[in-house]
C-alpha positions as CSV (number, residue, x, y, z in Angstrom):
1,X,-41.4,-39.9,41.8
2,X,-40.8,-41.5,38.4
3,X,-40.4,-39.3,35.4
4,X,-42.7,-39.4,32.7
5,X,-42.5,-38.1,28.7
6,X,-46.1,-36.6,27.7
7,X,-47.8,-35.1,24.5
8,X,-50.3,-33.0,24.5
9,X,-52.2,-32.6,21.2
10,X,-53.8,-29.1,19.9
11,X,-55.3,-27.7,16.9
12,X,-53.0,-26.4,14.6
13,X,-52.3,-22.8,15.8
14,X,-52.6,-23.1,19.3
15,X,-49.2,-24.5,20.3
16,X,-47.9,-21.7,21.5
17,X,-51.1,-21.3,23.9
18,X,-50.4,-24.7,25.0
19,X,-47.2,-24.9,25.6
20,X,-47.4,-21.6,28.2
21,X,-49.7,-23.8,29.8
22,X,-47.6,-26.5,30.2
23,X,-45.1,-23.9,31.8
24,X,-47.5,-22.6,34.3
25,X,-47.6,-26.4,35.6
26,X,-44.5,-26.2,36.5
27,X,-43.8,-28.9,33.2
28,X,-40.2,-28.9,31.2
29,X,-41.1,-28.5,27.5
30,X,-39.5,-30.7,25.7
31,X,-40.3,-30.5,21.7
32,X,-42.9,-28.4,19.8
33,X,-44.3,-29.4,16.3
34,X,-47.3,-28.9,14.5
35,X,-50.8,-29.7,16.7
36,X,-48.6,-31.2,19.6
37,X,-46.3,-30.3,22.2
38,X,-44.0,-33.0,24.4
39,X,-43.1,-32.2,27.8
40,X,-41.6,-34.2,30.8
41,X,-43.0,-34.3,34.2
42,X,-43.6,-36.8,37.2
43,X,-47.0,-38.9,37.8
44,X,-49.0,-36.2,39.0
45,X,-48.3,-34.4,35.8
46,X,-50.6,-36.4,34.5
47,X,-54.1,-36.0,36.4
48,X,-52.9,-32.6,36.6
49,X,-52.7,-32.0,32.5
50,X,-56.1,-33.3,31.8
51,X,-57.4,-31.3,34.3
52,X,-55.6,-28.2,33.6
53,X,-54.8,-27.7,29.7
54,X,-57.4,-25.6,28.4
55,X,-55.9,-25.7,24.8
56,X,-55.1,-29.1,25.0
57,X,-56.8,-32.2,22.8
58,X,-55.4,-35.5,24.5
59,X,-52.5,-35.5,26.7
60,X,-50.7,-39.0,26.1
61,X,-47.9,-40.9,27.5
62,X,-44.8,-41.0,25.3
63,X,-43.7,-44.8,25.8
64,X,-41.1,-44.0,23.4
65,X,-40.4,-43.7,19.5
66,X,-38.3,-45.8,16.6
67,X,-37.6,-45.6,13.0
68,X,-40.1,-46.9,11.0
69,X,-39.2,-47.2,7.0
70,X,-40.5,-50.5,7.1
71,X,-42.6,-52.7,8.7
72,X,-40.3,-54.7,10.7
73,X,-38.5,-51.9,11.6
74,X,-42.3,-50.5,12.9
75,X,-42.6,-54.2,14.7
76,X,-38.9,-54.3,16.1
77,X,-39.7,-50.1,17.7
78,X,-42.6,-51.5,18.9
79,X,-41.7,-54.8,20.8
80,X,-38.7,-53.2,22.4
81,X,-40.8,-50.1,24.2
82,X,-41.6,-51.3,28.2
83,X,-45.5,-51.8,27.7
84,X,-45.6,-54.1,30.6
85,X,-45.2,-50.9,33.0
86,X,-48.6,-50.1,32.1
87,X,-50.7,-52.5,30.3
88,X,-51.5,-55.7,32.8
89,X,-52.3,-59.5,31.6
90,X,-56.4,-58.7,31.1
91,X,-56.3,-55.3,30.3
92,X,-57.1,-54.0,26.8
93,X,-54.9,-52.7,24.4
94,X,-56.5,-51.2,20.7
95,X,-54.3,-49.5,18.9
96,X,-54.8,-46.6,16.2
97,X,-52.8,-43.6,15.1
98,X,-51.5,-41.4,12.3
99,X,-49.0,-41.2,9.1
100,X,-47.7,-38.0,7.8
101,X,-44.9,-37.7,5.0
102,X,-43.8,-41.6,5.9
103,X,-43.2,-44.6,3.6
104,X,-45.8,-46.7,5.9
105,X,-49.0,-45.2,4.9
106,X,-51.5,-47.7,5.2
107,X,-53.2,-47.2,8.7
108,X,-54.9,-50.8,9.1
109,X,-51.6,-52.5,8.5
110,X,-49.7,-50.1,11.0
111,X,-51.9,-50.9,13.2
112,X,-51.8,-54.7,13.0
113,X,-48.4,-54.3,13.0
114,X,-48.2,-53.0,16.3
115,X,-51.0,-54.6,18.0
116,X,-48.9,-58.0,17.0
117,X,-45.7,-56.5,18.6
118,X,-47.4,-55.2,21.7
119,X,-48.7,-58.4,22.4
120,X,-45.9,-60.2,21.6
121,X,-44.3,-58.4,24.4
122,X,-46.6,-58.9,27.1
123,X,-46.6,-62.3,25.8
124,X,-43.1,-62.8,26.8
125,X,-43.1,-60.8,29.8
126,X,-46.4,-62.8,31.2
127,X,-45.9,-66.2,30.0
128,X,-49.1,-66.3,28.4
129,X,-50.0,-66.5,24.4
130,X,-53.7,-65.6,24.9
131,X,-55.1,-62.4,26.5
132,X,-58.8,-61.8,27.3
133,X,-58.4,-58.1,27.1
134,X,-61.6,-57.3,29.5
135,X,-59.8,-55.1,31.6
136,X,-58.6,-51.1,31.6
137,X,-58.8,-50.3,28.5
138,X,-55.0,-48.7,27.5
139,X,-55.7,-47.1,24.1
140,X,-52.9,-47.3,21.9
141,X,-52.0,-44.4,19.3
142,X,-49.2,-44.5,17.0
143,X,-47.7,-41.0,14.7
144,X,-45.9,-42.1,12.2
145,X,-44.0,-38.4,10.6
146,X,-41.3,-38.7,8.2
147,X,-40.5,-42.7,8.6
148,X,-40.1,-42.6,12.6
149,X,-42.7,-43.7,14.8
150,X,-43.7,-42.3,18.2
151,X,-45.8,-44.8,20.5
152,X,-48.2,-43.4,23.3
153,X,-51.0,-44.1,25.3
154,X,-53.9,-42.3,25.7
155,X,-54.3,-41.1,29.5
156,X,-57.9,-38.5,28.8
157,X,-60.2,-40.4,26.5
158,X,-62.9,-38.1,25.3
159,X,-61.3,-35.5,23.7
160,X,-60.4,-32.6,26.5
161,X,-62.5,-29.9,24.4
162,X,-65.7,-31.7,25.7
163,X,-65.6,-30.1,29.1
164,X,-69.0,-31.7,30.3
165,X,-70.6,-28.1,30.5
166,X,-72.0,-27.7,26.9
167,X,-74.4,-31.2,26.6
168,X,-76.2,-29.5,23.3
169,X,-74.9,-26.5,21.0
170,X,-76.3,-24.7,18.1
171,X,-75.0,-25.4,14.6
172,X,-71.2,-24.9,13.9
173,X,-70.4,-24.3,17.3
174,X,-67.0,-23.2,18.2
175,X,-64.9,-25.7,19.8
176,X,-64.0,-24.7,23.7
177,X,-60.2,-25.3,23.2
178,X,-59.8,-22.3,20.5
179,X,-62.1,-20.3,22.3
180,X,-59.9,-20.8,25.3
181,X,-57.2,-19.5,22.5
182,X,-58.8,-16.3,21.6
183,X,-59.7,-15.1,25.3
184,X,-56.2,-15.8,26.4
185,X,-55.2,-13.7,23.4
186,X,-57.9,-10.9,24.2
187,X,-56.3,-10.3,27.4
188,X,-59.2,-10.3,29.8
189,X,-59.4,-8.2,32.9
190,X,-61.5,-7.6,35.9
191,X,-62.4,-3.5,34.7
192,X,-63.1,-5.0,31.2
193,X,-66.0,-6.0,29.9
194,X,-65.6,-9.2,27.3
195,X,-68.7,-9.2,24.8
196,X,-69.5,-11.6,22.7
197,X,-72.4,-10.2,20.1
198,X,-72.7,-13.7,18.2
199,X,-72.7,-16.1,21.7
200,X,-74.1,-19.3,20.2
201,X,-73.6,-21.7,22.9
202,X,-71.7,-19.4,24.6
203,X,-68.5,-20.9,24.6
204,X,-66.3,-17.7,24.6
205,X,-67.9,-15.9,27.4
206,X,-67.7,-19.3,29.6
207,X,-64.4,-20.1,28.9
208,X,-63.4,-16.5,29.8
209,X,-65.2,-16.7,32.9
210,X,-63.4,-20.3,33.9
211,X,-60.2,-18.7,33.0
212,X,-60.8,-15.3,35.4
213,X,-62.1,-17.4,38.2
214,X,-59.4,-20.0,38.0
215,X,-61.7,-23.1,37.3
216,X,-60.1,-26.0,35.8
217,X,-61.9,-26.8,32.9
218,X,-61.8,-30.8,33.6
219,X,-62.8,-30.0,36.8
220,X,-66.1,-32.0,35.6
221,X,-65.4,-34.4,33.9
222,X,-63.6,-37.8,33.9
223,X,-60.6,-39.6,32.4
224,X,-59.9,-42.3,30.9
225,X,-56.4,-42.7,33.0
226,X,-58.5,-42.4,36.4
227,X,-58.7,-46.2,36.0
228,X,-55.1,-47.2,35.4
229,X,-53.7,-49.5,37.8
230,X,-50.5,-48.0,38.5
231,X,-51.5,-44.2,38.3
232,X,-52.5,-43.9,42.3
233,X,-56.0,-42.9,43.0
234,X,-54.2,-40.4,45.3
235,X,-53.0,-38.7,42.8
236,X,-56.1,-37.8,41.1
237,X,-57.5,-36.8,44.6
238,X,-54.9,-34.6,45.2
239,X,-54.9,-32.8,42.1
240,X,-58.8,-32.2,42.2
241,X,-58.4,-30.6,45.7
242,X,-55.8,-28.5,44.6
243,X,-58.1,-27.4,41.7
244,X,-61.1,-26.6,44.0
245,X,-58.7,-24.7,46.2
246,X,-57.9,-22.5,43.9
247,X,-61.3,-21.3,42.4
248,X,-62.0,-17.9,43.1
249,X,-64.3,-14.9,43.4
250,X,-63.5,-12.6,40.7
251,X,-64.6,-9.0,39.2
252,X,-64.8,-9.9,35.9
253,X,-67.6,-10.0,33.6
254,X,-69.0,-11.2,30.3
255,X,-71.6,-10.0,28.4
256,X,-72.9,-13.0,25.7
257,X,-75.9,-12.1,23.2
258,X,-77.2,-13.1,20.0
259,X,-80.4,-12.7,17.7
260,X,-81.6,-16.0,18.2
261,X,-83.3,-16.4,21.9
262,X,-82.8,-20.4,21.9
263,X,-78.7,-19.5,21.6
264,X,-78.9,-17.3,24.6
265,X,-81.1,-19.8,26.9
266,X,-78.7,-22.2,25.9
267,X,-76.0,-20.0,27.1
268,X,-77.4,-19.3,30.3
269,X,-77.6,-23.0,30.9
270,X,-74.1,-23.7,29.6
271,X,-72.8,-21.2,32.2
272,X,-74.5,-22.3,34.9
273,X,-73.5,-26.2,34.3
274,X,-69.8,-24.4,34.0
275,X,-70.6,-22.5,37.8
276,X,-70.4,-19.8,36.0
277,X,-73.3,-18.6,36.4
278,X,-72.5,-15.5,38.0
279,X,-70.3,-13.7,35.8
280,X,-71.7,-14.1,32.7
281,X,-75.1,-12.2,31.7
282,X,-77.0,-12.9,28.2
283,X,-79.7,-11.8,26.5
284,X,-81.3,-11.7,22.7
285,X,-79.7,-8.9,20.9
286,X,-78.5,-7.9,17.0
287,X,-75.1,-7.4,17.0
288,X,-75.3,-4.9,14.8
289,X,-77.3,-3.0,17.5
290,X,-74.8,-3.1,20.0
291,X,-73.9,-0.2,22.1
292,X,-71.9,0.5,25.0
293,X,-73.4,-0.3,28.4
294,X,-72.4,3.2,30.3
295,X,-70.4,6.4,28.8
296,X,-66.9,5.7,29.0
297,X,-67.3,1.9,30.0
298,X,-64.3,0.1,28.7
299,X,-64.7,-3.3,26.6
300,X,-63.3,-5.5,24.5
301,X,-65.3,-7.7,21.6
302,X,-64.3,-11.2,21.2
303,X,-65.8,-13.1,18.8
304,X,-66.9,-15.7,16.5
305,X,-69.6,-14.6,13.7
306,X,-70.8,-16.7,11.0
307,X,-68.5,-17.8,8.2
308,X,-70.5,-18.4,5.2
309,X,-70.0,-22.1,5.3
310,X,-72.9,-23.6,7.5
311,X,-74.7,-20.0,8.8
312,X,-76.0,-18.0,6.4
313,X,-75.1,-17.9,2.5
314,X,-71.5,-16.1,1.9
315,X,-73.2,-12.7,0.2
316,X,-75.3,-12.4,3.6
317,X,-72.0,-12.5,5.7
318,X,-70.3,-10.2,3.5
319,X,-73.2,-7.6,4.2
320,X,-73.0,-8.9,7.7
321,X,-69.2,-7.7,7.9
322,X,-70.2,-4.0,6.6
323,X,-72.3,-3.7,9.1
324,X,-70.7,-4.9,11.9
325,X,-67.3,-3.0,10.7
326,X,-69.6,0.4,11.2
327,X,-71.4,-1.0,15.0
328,X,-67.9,-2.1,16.3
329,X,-65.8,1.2,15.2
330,X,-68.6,2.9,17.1
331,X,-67.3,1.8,20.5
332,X,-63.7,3.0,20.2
333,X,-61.4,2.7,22.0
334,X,-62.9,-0.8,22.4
335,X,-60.6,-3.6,21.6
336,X,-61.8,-6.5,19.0
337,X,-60.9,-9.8,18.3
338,X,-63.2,-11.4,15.7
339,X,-62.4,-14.8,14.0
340,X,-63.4,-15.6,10.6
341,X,-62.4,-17.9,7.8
342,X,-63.3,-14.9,5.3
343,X,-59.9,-13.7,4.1
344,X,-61.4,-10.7,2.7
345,X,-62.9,-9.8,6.1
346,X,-61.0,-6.6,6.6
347,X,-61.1,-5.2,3.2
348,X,-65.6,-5.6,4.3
349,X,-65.2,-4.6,7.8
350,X,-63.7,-1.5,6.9
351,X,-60.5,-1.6,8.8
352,X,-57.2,-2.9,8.2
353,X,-56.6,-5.4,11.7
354,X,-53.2,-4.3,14.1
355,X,-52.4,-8.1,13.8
356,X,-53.7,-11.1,12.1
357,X,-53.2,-14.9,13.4
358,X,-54.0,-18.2,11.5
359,X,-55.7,-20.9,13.4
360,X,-58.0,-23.6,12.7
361,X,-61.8,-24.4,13.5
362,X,-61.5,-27.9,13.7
363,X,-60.7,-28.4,9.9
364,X,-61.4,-25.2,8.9
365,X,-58.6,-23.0,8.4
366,X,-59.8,-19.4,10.2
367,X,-58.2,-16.2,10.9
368,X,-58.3,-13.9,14.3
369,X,-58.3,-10.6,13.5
370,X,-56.9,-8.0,16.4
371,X,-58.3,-4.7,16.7
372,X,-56.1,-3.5,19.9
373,X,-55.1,0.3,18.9
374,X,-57.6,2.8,19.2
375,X,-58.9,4.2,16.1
376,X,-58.5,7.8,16.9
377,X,-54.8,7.4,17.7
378,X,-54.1,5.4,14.5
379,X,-55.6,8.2,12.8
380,X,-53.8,10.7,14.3
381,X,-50.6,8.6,14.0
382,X,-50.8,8.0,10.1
383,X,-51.8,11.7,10.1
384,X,-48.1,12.9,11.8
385,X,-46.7,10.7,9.4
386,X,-48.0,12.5,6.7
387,X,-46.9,15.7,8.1
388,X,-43.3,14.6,8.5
């Protein structure tokens, strides 16, 4: 089967996430940057990606890249790349894209650039100067870093964050690919409980839930490449059986609450679009009321409380923090893993973190903070120190 060079896109922070996902596909990584990671498979990479990457943004086909310092250098990269392969004589071709740290900065021109070299190209391969362009729609996307020019076509369409399960959300909700991120980091298990004390839409406990029962997370949805003429409908068949297969029953559970009773009925519906209905139970509750569910019950917190910037006013989260720092250290040995763009979180919650990890909520720069050692065993730790 023909080889094929891919990006996938991410937010910053989560390419290593991503790229261990691309592994698990069975994908050979090729190159890792900043928000992106290329890899190499055959065609059924591709159906297989969208429906698979759980960190993932876009997953693109690489047509191939040129230097770019100046515009007919950008035209010349352009015109030579095969785009014949995929784009046919009435299909649609828009363009758009990116410059970071190049001499072309200007995104409109880029673009017309392009668009003028693309269609020169089919021009010449079709024998015609005029295209209609009221077919498949091939979206073009151009990333322009430091004056070289990679050209790719966009095979998901809505971005792969919008799952289909999450229809309405409550202000600044957390996006589903870094929630994916922080479970994965959180380490869930079937004996652990996963408890997210500030649920909003429920995102977290959801996304946990998909991962422990093996759902594929584009399982319901579509893609934009489902429609091109040269990516077999078999394919796409093929790799959403091979999804259903491999859903399964599973032990785990998630526990998602929050103060505000509309956030947890819209939970409840969010994991029951997602089918997982089952392993996820919510109710209204104050986080800073939590409490374990049994004696000796093990859990681990994973979580997303209000930052200051669109819930609640920044003095109210600090006193928020305090508090929580207190309810939280009550559960030891519990695990936590609490994200926050509040860089002063731990010196407030109480605690210095095990390990902290920079990531990004959508443009927000945030910070997951890891609470994995128990708190009596630090303490008895530091304590020996002392001693010797």
């Amino acid at each position: 089967m023909t080889t094929v060079t891919l990006v996938a896109t991410c937010l910053f922070g989560l390419e290593k996430y991503l790229g261990e996902e691309i592994d698990a596909l069975g994908c050979k990584r090729l190159e890792t940057m900043d928000g992106r990671v290329t890899f190499e498979g055959d065609l059924s990479a591709i159906p297989r990606a969208n429906l698979w990457l759980r960190c993932a943004e876009r997953v693109f086909i690489k047509l191939g890249e040129g230097p770019a310092h100046s515009f007919t250098e950008l035209y010349d990269a352009a015109k030579s790349l095969p785009w014949e392969d995929w784009i046919g004589k009435e299909d649609a071709f828009p363009v758009k894209g990116h410059s970071v740290k190049s001499t072309l900065f200007s995104l409109p021109d880029c673009q017309r650039i392009i668009k003028k070299a693309v269609a020169k190209r089919l021009e010449n391969e079709y024998g015609i100067s005029w295209f209609s362009e009221t077919g498949t729609k091939y979206q073009i996307e151009f990333f322009l870093f430091r004056d070289r020019c990679s050209f790719l076509i966009d095979t998901s369409g809505i971005a792969l964050h919008k799952r289909g399960y999450r229809p309405e959300s409550v202000a600044a909700p957390l996006r589903e690919t870094l929630a994916a991120a922080i479970v994965y980091t959180s380490r869930p298990r079937e004996n652990v409980l996963l408890w997210d004390p500030f649920c909003g839409s429920g995102t977290i406990a959801v996304e946990a839930a998909m991962i422990m029962s093996c759902r594929a997370p584009g399982a319901g949805r579509r893609f934009i490449s489902e429609s091109f003429s040269n990516l077999d409908a078999s394919l796409w068949k093929k790799a959403r059986e091979e999804a259903a297969s491999l859903v399964r029953r599973t032990d785990f559970r998630a526990a998602a609450t929050d103060i505000d009773p509309n956030a947890v009925a819209l939970t409840e519906a969010n994991a029951a679009r997602a089918g997982v209905g089952d392993y996820v139970t919510s109710f209204v509750m104050d986080a800073r009321r939590i409490q374990s569910p049994a004696p000796g019950a093990r859990g681990t917190i994973v979580t997303n409380p209000p930052y200051g910037e669109r819930l609640m006013t920044p003095e109210e989260t600090e006193v928020l923090y305090r508090e929580i720092g207190r309810a939280f250290t009550a559960l030891d040995p519990w695990q936590v893993y609490l994200l926050t763009s509040n860089e002063r979180f731990e010196r407030l919650y109480g605690r210095r973190a095990d390990k902290v990890r920079k990531l990004y909520n959508g443009m927000i720069p945030c910070y997951l903070y890891q609470y994995f050692k128990s708190e009596k065993k630090r303490l008895f730790s530091a304590d020996l120190g002392r001693r010797s």
